[in-house]
C-alpha positions, 0 to 999 in steps of 0.5 A: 427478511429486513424490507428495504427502502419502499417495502420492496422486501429488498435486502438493504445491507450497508455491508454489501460492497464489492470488496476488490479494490486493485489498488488496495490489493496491490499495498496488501501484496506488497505489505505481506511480500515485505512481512515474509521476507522480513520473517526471513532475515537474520538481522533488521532491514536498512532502508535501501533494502525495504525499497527494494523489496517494496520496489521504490525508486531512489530518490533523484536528487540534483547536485546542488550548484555552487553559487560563488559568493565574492 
């Protein structure tokens, strides 16, 4: 056993972290929800199909105001 800071004889492991991140779950998810559909489609995604799949908003763009220039 590697004693640990102070000769506790506690393990001291760099390597013991949680593990659970929600967020980083979440990408993963969605990362392989993306990878099975993908696997299942005969031909490539465009990308309206990939936002959809990963559940992306279209972006709102504002119509642009016409300026008279007279």
């Amino acid at each position: 056993m590697i004693s640990g800071h102070g000769g506790s004889g506690v393990l001291d492991d760099i390597l013991n972290v949680a593990l659970e991140d929600a967020e980083l779950l979440a990408e993963v998810e969605l990362t392989t929800n993306l990878i099975i559909a993908a696997s299942e489609a005969d031909s490539p995604f465009a990308q309206d199909e990939i936002d959809r799949l990963l559940g992306v908003e279209p972006p709102s763009i504002p119509a642009q105001k016409i300026r008279d220039v007279g």
